[in-house]
C-alpha positions as CSV (number, residue, x, y, z in Angstrom):
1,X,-29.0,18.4,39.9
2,X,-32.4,18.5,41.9
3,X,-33.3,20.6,39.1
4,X,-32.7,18.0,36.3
5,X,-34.1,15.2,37.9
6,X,-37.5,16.9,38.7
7,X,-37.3,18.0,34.9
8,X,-37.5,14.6,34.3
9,X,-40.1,13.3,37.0
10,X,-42.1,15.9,34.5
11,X,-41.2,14.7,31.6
12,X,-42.1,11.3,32.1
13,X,-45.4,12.4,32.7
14,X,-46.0,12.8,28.8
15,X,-45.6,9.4,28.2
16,X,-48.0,6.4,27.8
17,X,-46.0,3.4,29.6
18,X,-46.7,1.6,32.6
19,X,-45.7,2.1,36.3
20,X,-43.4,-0.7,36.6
21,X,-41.3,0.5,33.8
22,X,-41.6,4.3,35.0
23,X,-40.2,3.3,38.5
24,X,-37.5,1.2,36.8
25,X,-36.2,4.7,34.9
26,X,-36.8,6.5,38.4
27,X,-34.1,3.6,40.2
28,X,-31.7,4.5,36.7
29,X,-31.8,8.2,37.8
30,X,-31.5,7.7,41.7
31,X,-28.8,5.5,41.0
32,X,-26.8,8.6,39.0
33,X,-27.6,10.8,41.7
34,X,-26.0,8.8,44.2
35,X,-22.9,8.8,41.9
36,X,-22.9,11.9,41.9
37,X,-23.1,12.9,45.6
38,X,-20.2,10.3,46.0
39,X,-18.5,12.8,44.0
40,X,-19.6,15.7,45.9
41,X,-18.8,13.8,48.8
42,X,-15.2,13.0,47.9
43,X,-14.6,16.8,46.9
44,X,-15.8,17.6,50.0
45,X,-13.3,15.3,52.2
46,X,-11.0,16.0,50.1
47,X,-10.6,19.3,50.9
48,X,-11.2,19.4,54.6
49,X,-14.5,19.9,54.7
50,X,-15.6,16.7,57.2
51,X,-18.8,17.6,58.8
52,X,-20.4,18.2,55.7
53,X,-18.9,15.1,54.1
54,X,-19.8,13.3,57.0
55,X,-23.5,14.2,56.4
56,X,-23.4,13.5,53.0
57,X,-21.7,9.8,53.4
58,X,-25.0,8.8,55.6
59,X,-27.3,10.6,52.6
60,X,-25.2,7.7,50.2
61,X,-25.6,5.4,52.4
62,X,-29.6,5.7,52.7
63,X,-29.8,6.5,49.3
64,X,-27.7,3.6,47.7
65,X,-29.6,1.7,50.2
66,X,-33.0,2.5,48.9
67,X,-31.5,1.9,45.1
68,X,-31.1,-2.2,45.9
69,X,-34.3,-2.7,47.2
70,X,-36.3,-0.8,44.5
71,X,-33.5,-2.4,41.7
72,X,-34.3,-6.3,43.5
73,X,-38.2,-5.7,43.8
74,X,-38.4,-3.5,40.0
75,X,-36.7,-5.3,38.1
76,X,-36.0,-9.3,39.9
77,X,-40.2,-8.8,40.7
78,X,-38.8,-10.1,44.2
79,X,-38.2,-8.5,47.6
80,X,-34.7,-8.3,49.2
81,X,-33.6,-10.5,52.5
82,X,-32.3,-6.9,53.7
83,X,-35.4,-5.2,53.4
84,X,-35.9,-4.5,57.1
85,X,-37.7,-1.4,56.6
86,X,-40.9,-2.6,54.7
87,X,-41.8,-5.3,57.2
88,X,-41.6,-2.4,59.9
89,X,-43.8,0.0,57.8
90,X,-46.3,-2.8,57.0
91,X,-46.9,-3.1,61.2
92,X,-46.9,0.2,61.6
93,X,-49.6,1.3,59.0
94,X,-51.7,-2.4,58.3
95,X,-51.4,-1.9,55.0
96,X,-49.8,-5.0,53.1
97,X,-48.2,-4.5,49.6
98,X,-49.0,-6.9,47.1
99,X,-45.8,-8.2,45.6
100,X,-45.2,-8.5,41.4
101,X,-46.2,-12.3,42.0
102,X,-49.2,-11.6,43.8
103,X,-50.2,-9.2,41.3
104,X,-49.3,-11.5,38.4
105,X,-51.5,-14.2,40.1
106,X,-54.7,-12.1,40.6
107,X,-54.2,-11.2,36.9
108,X,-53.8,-15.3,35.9
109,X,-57.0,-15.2,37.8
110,X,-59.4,-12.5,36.4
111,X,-58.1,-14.2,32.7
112,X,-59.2,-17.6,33.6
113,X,-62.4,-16.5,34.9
114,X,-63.3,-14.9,31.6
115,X,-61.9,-17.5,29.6
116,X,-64.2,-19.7,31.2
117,X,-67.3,-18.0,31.1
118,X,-69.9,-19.7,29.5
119,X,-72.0,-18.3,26.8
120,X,-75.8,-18.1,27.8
121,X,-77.1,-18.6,24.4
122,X,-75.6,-21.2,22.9
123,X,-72.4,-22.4,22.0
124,X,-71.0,-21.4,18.1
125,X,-68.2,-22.8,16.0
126,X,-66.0,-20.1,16.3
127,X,-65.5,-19.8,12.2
128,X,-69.4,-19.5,12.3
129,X,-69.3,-16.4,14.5
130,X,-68.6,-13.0,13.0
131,X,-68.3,-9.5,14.8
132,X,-71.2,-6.6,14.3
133,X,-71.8,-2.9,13.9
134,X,-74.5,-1.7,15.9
135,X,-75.5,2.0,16.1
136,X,-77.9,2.7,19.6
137,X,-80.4,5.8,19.9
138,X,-81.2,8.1,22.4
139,X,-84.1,5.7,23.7
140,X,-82.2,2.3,23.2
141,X,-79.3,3.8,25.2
142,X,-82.2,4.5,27.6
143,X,-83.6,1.0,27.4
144,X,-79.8,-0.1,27.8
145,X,-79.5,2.0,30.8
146,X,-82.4,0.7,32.6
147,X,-81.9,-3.0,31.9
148,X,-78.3,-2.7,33.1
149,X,-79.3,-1.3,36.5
150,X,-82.0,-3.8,37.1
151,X,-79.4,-6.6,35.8
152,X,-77.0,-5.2,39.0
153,X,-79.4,-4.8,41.2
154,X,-79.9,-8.3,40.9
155,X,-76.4,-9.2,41.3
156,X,-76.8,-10.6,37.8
157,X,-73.9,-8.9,36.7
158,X,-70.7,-7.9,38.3
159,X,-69.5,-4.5,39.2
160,X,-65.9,-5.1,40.6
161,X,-63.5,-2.5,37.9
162,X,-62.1,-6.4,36.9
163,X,-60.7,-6.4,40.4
164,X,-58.4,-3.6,39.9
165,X,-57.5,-1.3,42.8
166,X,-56.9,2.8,42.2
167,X,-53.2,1.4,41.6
168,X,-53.8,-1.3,38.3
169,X,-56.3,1.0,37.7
170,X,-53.5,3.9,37.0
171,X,-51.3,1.4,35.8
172,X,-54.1,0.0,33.3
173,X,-55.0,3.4,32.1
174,X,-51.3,4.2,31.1
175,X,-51.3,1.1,29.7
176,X,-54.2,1.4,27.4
177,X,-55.0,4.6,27.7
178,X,-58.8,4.0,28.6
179,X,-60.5,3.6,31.5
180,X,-61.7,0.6,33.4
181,X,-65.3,0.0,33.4
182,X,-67.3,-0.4,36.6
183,X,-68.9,-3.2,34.8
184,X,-66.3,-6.5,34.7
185,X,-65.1,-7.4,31.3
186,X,-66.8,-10.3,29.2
187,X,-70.2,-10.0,30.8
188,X,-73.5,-10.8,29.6
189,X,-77.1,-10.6,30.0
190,X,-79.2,-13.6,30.9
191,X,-81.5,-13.4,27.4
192,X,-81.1,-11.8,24.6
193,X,-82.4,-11.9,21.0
194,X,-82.5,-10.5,17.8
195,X,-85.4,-9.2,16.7
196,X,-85.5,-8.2,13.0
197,X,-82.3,-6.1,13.1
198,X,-82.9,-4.7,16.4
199,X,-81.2,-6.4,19.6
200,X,-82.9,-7.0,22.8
201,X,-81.9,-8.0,26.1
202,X,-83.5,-8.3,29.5
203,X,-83.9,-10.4,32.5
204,X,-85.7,-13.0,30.4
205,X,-88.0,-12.8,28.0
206,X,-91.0,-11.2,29.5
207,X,-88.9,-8.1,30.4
208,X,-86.6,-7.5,27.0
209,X,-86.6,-3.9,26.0
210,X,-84.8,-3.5,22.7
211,X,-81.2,-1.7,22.7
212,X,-79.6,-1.4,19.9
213,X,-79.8,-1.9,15.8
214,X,-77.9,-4.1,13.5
215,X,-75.8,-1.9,10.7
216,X,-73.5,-4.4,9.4
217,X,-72.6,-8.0,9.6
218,X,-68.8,-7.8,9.4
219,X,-68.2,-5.8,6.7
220,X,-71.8,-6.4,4.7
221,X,-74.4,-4.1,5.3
222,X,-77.3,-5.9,7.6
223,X,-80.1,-6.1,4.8
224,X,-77.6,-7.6,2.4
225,X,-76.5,-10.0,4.9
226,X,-79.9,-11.1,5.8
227,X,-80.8,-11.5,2.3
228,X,-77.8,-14.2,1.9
229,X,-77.7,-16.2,5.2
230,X,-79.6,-16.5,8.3
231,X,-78.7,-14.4,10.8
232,X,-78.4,-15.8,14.9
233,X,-77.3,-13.5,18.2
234,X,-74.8,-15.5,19.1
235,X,-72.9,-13.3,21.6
236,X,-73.9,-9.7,23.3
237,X,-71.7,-8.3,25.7
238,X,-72.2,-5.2,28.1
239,X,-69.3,-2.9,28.3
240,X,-68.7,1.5,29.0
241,X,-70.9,2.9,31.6
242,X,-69.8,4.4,34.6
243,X,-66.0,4.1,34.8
244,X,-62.7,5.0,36.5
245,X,-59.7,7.3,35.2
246,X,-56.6,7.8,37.8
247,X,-56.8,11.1,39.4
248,X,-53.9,13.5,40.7
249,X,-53.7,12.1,43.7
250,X,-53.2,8.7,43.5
251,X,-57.2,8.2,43.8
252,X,-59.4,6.7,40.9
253,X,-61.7,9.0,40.2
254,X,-65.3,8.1,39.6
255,X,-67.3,9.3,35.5
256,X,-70.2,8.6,33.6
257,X,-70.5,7.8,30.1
258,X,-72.9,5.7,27.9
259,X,-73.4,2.1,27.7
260,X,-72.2,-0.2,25.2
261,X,-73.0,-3.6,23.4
262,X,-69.9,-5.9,21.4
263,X,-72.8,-8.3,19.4
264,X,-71.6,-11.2,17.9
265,X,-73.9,-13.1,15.5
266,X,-73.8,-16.6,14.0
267,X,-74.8,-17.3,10.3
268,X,-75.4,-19.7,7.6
269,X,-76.2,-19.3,3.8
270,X,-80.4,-19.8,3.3
């Protein structure tokens, strides 16, 4: 029995879902395993045998115990009024587990905060604004480097992982199946400008160093596009960089990788 259910724990492993959903399937399985043991126990009683079915009526017991609480909190997303264990746990090790609501709320949060962020370079019609390709060299990805670091070291970006802890982080990445950036989602630099068909972005002005080149306008290459309407930067936003992947422990663990730009630009026919 011990053997098939670990067969499973494995299995699950091999498949992209989240850890809400995974738990739910590990409550299913405890649930038949405590069927079963009330067979074993029965069997046991049955035929005499009443120290060992003694000790296995208390495992049921603890067991079909542990089944509500994880069935209320996985799949009601609420805690049971007979949960006197977590409250006990909590006090003994300061730690505070943030319930499905709580979780849920921080999430409303971190949307609304983006969804509010204003745009630092004027505000577009949004049938006026049209995604890019943008291609970035050895020495733009340098440049981009560089301005990034001097942005957070003037706290003019944030580095928070969107607020995630090691946990959303895991659950995120099974999710998704991509990390989550150091650098918070929908960020973007105080100036930036296009410059021919290269980008550039800085602190201001003064200090732009030029990080990436236009390719394509949607799905018209740049020169053509430039030819027909004129072209505005509209939106630039800051993503990859160092980032976090969940670990074998439980821990996030800490990688590297290049920067990125999403560049949105505005247009008009000449």
């Amino acid at each position: 029995m011990f053997t098939f259910l670990d067969m499973i724990n494995g299995s699950l492993g091999y498949f992209n879902m989240s850890v809400k959903v995974k738990n739910r399937i590990y409550t299913i399985i405890a649930a038949l395993g405590d069927l079963y043991l009330v067979y074993v126990t029965f069997m046991l009683l049955k035929n005499h045998a009443w120290l060992r079915g003694s000790l296995y009526l208390l495992a049921i017991i603890a067991i079909s115990y542990y089944v509500y609480l994880n069935a209320i909190y996985y799949f009601l997303d609420r805690t049971s009024k007979y949960d006197f264990i977590s409250p006990k746990l909590t006090k003994l090790t300061g730690f505070t587990p943030e319930t499905p609501e709580a979780k849920d709320a921080k999430r409303r949060e971190r949307h609304e905060q983006l969804a509010n962020y204003r745009q630092s370079n004027g505000i577009y019609a949004n049938e006026d604004v049209i995604n890019t390709e943008v291609v970035i060299s050895a020495s733009q990805q340098a440049n981009l480097r560089a301005v990034t670091d001097e942005l957070v070291s003037q706290q003019l970006l944030k580095v928070n992982y969107n607020g995630f802890t090691d946990t959303e982080i895991a659950e995120e990445y099974q999710t998704t199946g991509k990390p989550v950036d150091a650098l918070d989602r929908g960020q973007q630099p105080p100036f930036f400008e296009l410059r021919g068909t290269q980008v550039w972005i800085g602190v201001n002005q003064m200090t732009a160093q030029p990080v990436a080149t236009l390719t394509k306008v949607g799905l018209t290459p740049v020169q053509a596009a430039m030819q027909q309407y004129q072209i505005y930067l509209a939106n630039v936003y800051l993503t990859g960089g160092p980032h976090k992947v969940p670990g074998r422990s439980g821990n996030a663990i800490l990688t590297d990788a290049d920067f990125g730009l999403v560049v949105q630009v505005a247009y008009q026919p000449r």
